[in-house]
C-alpha positions as CSV (number, residue, x, y, z in Angstrom):
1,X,0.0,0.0,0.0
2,X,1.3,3.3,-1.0
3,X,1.3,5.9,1.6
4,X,-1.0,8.8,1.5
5,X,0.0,12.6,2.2
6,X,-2.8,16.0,2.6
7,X,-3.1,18.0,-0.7
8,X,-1.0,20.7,1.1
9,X,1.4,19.0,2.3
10,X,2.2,17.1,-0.9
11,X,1.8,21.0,-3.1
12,X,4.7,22.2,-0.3
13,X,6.8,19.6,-1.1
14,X,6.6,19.9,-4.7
15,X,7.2,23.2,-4.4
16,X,9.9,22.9,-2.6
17,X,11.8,20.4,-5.2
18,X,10.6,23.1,-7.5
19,X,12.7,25.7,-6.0
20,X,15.4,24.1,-4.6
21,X,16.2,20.4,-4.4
22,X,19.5,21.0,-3.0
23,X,20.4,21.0,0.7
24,X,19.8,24.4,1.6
25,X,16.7,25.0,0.5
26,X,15.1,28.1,-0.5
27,X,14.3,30.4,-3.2
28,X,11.6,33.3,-4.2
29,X,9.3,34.2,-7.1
30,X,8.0,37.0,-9.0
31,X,4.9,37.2,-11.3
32,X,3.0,39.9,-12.4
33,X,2.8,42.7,-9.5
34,X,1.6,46.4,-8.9
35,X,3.8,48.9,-8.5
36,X,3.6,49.6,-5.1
37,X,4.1,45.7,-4.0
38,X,7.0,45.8,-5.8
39,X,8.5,48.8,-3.8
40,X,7.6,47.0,-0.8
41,X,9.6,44.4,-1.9
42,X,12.4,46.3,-2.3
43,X,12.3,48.4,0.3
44,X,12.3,45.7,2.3
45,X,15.4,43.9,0.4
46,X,17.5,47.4,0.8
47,X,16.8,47.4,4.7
48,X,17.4,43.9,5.4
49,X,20.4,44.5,3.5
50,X,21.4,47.6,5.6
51,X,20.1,46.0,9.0
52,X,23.0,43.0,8.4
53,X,25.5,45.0,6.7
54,X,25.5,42.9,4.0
55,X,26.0,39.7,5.4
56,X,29.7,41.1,6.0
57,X,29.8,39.4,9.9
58,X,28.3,36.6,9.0
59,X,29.4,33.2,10.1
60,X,28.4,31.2,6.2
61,X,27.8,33.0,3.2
62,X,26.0,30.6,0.4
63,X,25.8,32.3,-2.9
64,X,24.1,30.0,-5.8
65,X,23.7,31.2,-9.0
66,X,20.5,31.4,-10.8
67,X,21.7,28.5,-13.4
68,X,22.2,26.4,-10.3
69,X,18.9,27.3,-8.7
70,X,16.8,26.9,-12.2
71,X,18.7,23.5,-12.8
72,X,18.4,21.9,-9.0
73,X,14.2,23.2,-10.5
74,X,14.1,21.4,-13.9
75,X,15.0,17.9,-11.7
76,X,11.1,17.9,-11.2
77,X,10.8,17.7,-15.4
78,X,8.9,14.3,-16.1
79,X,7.3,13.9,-13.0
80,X,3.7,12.0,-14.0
81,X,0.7,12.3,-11.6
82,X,-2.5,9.7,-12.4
83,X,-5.8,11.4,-11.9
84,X,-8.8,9.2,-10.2
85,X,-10.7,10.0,-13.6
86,X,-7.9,8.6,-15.8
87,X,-6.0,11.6,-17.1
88,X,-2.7,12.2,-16.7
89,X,-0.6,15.3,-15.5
90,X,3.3,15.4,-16.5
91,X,5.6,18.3,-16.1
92,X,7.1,18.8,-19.1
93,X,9.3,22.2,-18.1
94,X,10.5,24.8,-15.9
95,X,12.2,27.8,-16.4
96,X,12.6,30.7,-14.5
97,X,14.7,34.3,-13.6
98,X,15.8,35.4,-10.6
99,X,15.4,39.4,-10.0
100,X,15.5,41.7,-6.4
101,X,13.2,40.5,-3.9
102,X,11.5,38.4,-6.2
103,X,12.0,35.9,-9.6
104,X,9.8,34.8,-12.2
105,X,9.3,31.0,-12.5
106,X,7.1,29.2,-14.9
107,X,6.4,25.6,-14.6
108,X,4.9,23.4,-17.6
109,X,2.0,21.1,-17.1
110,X,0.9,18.8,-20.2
111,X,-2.8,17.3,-19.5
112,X,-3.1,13.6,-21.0
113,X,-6.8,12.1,-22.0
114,X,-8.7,11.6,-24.9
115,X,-7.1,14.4,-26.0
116,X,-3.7,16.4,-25.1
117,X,-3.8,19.5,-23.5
118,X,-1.1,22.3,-22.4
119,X,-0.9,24.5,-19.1
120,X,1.3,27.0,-18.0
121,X,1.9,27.8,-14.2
122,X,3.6,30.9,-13.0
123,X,4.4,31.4,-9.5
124,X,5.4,33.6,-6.5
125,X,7.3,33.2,-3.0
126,X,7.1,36.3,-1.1
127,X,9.5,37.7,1.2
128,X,9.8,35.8,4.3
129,X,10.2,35.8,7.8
130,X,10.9,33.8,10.5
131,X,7.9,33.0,13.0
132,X,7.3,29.9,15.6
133,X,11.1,28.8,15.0
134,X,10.4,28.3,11.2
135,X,11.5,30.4,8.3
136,X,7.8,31.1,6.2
137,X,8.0,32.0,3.1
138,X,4.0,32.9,1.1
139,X,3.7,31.6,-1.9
140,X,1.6,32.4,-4.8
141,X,0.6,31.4,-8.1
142,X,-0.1,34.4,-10.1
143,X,-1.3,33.0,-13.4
144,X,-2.8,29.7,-14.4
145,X,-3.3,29.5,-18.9
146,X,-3.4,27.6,-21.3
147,X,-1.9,26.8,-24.6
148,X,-4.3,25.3,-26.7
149,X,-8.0,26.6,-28.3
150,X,-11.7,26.7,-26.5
151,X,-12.1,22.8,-26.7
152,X,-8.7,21.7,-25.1
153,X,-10.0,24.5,-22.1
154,X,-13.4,22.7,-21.6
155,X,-11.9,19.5,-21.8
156,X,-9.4,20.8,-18.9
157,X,-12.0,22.6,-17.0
158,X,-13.9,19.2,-16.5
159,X,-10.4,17.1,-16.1
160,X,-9.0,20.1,-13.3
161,X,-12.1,22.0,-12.2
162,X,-11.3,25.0,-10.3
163,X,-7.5,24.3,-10.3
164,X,-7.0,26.4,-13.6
165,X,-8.0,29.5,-11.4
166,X,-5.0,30.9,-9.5
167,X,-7.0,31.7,-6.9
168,X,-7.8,28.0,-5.9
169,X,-3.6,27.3,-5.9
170,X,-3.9,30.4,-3.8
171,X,-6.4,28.8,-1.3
172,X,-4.7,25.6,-0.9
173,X,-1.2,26.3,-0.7
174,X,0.3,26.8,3.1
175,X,3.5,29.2,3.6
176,X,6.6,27.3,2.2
177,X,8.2,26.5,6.0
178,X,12.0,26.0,5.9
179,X,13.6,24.5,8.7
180,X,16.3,27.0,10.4
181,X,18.8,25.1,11.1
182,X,21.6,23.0,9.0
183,X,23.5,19.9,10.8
184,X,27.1,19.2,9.8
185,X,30.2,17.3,11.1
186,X,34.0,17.5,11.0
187,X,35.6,14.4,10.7
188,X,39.5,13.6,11.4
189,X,40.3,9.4,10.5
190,X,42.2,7.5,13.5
191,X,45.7,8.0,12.7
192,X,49.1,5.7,13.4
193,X,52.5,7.5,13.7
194,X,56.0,5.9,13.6
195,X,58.6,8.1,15.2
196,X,62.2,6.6,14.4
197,X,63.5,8.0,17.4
198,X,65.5,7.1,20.6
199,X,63.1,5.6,22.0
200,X,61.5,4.7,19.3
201,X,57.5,5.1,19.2
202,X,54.2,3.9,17.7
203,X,51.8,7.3,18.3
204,X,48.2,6.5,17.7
205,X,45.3,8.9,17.2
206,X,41.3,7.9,18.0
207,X,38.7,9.1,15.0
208,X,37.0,12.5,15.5
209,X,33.3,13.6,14.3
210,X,32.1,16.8,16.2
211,X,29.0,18.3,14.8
212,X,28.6,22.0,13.5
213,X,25.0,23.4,13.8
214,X,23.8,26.5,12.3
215,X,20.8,28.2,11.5
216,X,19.6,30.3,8.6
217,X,19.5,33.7,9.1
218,X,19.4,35.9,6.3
219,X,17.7,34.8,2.5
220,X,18.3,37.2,0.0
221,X,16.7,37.0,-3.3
222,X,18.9,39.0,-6.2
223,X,19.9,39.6,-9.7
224,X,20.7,35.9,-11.1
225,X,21.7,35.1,-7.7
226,X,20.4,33.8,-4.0
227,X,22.3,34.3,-1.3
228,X,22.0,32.9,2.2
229,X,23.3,34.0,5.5
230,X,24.1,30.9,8.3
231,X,25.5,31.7,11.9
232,X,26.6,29.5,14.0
233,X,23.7,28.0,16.9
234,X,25.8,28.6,19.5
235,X,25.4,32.3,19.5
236,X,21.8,31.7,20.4
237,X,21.4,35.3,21.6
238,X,22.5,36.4,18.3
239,X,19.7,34.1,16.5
240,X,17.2,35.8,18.7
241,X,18.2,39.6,18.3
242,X,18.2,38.6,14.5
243,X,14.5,37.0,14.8
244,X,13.5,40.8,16.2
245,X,15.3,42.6,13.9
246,X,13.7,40.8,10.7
247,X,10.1,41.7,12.0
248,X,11.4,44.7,12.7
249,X,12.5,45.5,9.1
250,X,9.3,44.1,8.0
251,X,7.5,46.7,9.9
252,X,9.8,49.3,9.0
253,X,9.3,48.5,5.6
254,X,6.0,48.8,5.2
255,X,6.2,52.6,6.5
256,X,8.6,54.0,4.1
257,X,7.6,56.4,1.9
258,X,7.3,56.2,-1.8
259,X,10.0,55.7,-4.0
260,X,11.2,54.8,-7.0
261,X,12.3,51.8,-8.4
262,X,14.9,52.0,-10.1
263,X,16.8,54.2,-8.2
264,X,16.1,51.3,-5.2
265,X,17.3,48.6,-7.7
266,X,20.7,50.7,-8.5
267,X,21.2,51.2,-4.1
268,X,19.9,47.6,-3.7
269,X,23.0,46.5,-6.0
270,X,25.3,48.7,-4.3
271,X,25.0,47.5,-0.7
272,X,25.0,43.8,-2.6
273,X,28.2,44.0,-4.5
274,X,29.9,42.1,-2.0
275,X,27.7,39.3,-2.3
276,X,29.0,37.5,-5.7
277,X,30.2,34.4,-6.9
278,X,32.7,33.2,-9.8
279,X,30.8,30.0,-10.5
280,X,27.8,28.1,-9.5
281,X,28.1,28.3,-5.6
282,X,30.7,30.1,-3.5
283,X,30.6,30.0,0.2
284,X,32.7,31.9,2.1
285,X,33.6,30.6,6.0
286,X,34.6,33.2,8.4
287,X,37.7,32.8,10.3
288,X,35.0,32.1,13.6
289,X,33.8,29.0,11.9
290,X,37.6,28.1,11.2
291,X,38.3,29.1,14.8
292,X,35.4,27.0,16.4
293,X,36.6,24.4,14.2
294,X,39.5,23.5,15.6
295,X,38.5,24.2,19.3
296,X,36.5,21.5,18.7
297,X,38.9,19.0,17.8
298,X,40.8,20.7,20.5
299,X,38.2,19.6,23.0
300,X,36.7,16.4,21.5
301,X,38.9,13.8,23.2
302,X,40.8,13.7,26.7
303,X,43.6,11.7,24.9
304,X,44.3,12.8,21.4
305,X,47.6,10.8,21.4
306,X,48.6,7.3,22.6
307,X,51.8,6.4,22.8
308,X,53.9,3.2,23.2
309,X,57.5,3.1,23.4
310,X,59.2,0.2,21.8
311,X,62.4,-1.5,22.7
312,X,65.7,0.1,22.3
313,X,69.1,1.9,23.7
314,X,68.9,5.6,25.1
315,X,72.2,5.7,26.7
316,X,75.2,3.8,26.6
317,X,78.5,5.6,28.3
318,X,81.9,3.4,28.2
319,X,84.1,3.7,31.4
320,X,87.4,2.6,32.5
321,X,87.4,1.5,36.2
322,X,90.3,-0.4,36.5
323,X,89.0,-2.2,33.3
324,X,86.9,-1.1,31.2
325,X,82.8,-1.4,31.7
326,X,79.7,-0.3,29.6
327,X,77.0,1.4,31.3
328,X,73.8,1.1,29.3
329,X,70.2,1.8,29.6
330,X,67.4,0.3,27.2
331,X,63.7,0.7,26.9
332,X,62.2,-2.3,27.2
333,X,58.4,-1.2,26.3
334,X,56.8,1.9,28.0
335,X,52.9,3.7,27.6
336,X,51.8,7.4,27.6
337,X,49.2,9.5,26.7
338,X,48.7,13.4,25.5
339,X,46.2,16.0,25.2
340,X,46.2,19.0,22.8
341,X,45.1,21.7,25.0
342,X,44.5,24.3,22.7
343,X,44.3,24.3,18.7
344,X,43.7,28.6,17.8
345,X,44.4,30.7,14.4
346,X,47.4,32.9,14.7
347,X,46.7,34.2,11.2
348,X,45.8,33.3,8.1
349,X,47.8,34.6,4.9
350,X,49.3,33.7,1.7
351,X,46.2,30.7,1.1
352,X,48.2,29.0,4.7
353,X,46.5,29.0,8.4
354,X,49.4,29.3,10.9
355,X,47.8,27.4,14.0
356,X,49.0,27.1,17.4
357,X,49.1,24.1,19.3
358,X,49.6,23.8,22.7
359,X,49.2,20.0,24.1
360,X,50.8,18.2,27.9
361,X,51.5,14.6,28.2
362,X,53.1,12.1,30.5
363,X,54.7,8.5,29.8
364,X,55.5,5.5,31.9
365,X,58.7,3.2,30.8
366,X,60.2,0.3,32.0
367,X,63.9,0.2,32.1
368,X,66.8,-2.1,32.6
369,X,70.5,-1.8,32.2
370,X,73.7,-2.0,33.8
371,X,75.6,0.4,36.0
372,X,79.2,-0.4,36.6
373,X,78.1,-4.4,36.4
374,X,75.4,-3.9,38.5
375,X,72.3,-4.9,36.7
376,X,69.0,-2.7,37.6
377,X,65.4,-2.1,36.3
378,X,63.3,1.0,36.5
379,X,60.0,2.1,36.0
380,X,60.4,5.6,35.5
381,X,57.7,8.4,34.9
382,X,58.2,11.5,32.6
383,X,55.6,14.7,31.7
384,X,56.1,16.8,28.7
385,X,54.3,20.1,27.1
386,X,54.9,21.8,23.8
387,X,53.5,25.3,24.0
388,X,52.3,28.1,21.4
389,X,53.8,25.8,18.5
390,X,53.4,26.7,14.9
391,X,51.9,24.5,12.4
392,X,51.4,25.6,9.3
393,X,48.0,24.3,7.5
394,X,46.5,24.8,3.8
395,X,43.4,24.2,2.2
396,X,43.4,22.0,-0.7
397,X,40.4,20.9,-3.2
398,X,39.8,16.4,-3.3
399,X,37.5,16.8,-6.7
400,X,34.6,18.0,-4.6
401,X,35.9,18.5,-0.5
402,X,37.8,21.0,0.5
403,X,40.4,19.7,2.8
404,X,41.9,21.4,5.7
405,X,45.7,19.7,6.5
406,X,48.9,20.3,7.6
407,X,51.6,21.6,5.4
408,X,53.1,18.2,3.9
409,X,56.4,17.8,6.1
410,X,55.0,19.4,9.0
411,X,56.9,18.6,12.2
412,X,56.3,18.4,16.4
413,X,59.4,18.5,18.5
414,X,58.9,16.8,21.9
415,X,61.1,16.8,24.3
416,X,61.3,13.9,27.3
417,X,63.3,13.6,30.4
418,X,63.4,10.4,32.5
419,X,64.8,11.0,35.9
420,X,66.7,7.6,37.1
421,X,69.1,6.6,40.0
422,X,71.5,4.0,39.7
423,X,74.1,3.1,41.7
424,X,73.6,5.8,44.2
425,X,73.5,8.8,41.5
426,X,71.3,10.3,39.5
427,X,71.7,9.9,35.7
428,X,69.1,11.7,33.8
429,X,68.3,10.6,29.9
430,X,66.9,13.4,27.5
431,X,65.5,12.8,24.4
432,X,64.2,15.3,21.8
433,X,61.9,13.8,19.1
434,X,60.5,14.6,15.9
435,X,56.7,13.8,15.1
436,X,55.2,14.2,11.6
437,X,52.3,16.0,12.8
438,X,51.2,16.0,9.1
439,X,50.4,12.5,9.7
440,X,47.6,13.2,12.3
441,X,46.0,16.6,10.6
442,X,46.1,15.3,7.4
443,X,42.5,15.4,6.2
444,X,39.5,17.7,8.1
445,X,36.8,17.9,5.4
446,X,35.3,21.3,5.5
447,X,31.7,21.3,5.6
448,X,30.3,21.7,2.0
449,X,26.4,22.5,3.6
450,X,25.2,20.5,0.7
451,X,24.3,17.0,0.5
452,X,25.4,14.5,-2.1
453,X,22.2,13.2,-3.3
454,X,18.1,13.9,-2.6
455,X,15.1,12.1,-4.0
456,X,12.5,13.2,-6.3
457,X,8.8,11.6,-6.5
458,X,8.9,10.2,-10.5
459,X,4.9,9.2,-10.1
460,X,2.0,9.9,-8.1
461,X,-1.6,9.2,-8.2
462,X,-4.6,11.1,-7.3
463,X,-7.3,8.9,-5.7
464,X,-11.4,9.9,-5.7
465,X,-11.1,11.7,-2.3
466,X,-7.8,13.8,-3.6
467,X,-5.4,11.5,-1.4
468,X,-2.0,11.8,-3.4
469,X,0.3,9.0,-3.3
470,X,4.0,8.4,-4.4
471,X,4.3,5.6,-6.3
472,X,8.0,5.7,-7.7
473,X,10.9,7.5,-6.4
474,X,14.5,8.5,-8.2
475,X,17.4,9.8,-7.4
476,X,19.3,12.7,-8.3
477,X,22.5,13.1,-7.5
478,X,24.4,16.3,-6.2
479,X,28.0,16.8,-7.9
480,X,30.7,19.6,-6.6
481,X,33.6,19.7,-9.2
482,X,36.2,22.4,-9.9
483,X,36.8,23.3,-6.2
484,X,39.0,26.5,-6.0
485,X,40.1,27.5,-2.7
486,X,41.0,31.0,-1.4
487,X,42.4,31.7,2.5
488,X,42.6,34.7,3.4
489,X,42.5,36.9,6.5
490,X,39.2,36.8,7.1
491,X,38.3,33.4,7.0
492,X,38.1,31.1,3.5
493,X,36.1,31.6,-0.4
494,X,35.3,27.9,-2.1
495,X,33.7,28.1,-5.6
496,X,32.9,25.2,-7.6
497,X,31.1,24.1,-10.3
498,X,27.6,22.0,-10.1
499,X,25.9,19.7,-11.8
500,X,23.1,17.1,-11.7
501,X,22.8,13.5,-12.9
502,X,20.1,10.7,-12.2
């Protein structure tokens, strides 16, 4: 049995494949408006605009272009719905514009029978705000016609009823509700690290995933371009002086005075200049995001590294005592443990990320050796630190993930001590070893806020009572290619190309 959803539930769905069947999920329309709507529009674009400078402080900024948003919309092309009388719907295009405030999108519907029919949808999202913890967004259709003569319309009339009037879409259709917030994860795989040392060492490193919440903000609607504004949930306080200030600018809004459009459009693309992309999507990370990032990892685990030390000399001294004798200490196995205390951007320049580290440790060996002929074993204990240490980091593009590593070559000098007394005096044995830190931060995945793949209905039917049910499902998949990568004080810019495939 095929599961049934409400009419208006099903019509938000649809319309929200329509507008955006990627991972962040949102866009606007525009039909046919007066002249005054459309200054409300964009007054209210120009002060939401002014009221977040831009999106300048935020912590994400998604910018899509309109060929990605109008080809994530054309997925929906081929989608056949059975009517309870026989007939059959099927999408057959959809095309669309995206202007300020608003875009214009037409969607294609071909009407199957005795005869073949043609109908042509245009429709509207209205600026939105956020209310009860969702992001609402109206939505209208603005024109229902038809391309065919008087007997195709009857025919279509008696197969639709009072669907072919805008105002029954109108009457149906809820607010398009967007959920605020957008889960991700950074990852780090478990690690093993040989250190060809004295001792030498076998350093292991457990698997990180910490989540990375965020919640949208800002959605700006612009000239072949949507743009979306994500901070980071943590700065709950923020979320809710930004929940005031949207209604806020709604109400503003609607008090201005007259003006005129065009010299709104030419101020609306000033204070939006900064809010551009080189190829289908660009987001931009704020050094915060990076920052938070990495105190993360800092914070994740109690033991980031595990050490065991493996057999081998760390002293041998030759003395002559009458004859001559060999004093000699070896490692016979030993365990330890670190913590990074602190992982923190010291600046970011040149496409690099100079981080500091700062991590403590302690280790436990157990010893043996001889002290003029006198054999002995020990079980000595030793603490170590490394503070403020620079390691460098880069990003770097894997086909479609931007990576976030250490420099290739990257080092970490530790130094241990071990304290021993033989024979009735002290000897002490220090080591200084070299740790290819590259090993261990050698792939973070940045989060890419997009997933890799989302389903489509392919077929529904329409019961007697209206009940709509999905019979068949695809899959389209969700391809990032061409990742360029730009670090820079601020934080990071990744552009890249996207495409769409079944």
């Amino acid at each position: 049995m095929y599961k049934a959803i409400s009419n208006k539930l099903y019509l938000t769905v649809l319309l929200l494949v329509l507008l955006f069947g990627c991972g962040a999920r949102q866009v606007a329309f525009c039909g046919q408006v007066s002249d005054a709507m459309r200054l409300n529009e964009l007054r209210r674009l120009r002060d939401e605009l002014k009221l977040t400078d831009s999106l300048r402080h935020a912590d994400v900024t998604v910018v899509m272009s309109e060929h990605t948003i109008m080809e994530a919309a054309k997925q929906i092309v081929g989608l056949e719905i059975l009517m309870s009388n026989g007939g059959v719907l099927r999408i057959t295009s959809v095309d669309g514009e995206l202007k300020p405030a608003a875009a214009i999108v037409k969607i294609g519907v071909q009407a199957r029978s005795t005869v073949t029919v043609d109908l042509s949808l245009t429709g509207r999202l209205g600026t939105g705000e956020i209310r009860d913890g969702v992001f609402q967004m109206p939505f209208q259709i603005t024109d229902v016609s038809l391309a065919s003569g008087r007997l195709s319309a009857l025919f279509l009339r008696t197969l639709l009823g009072g669907w072919l009037s805008s105002k029954k879409w109108n009457e149906e259709l809820p607010p398009l509700e967007i959920p605020l917030e957008i889960d991700e994860a950074i990852e780090i795989p478990a690690s093993h690290i040989a250190v060809d040392g004295s001792p030498p060492m076998e350093i292991s490193t457990p698997a990180y995933r910490s989540p990375l919440r965020f919640t949208i903000t800002s959605l700006f609607v612009l000239a072949e371009r949507l743009v979306l504004g994500l901070q980071m949930v943590d700065n709950s306080d923020a979320g809710e002086s930004r929940k005031t200030a949207l209604q806020t600018s709604s109400t503003a809004s609607g008090a201005s005075g007259a003006g005129d459009l065009h010299a709104l459009e030419k101020e609306i693309a000033r204070l939006s200049d900064n809010l551009v992309s080189n190829g289908d999507l660009t987001v931009r990370l704020d050094r915060r995001v990076i920052s938070r990032l990495l105190e993360q990892i800092a914070a994740a685990h109690r033991t980031d590294f595990d050490l065991r030390l493996k057999a081998g000399r760390v002293r041998a001294e030759e003395v002559t005592a009458v004859v001559k004798v060999l004093n000699y200490t070896d490692v016979e196995s030993g365990e330890g443990h670190a913590d990074v205390s602190s992982l923190s951007i010291d600046r970011i320049a040149d496409g690099k990320v100079d981080l500091r580290l700062s991590l403590q440790g302690e280790a436990d060996a157990r010893m043996r050796g001889r002290e003029y002929g006198i054999p002995y074993r020990l079980s000595p204990h030793t603490t170590f630190a490394v503070k403020d240490k620079i390691v460098p980091l880069q990003f770097v593009s894997d086909d479609e993930r931007v990576i976030l590593r250490a420099v290739p070559g990257t080092s970490l000098p530790i130094s241990l001590r071990f304290s021993i007394k033989v024979a009735g005096r002290d000897v002490g044995i220090n080591r200084d070893l070299v740790v290819q830190i590259d090993r261990w931060l050698n792939r973070i995945e940045i989060p890419s806020f997009f997933g890799r793949e989302f389903s489509l209905p392919q077929k529904m039917e329409v019961d007697a009572g209206g009940n709509i049910y999905v019979t068949s499902k695809r899959k389209i998949n969700f391809k990032l290619s061409k990742m360029r990568v730009i670090a820079h004080e601020g934080g990071v810019n990744m552009t890249a190309a996207v495409a769409f495939s079944f």
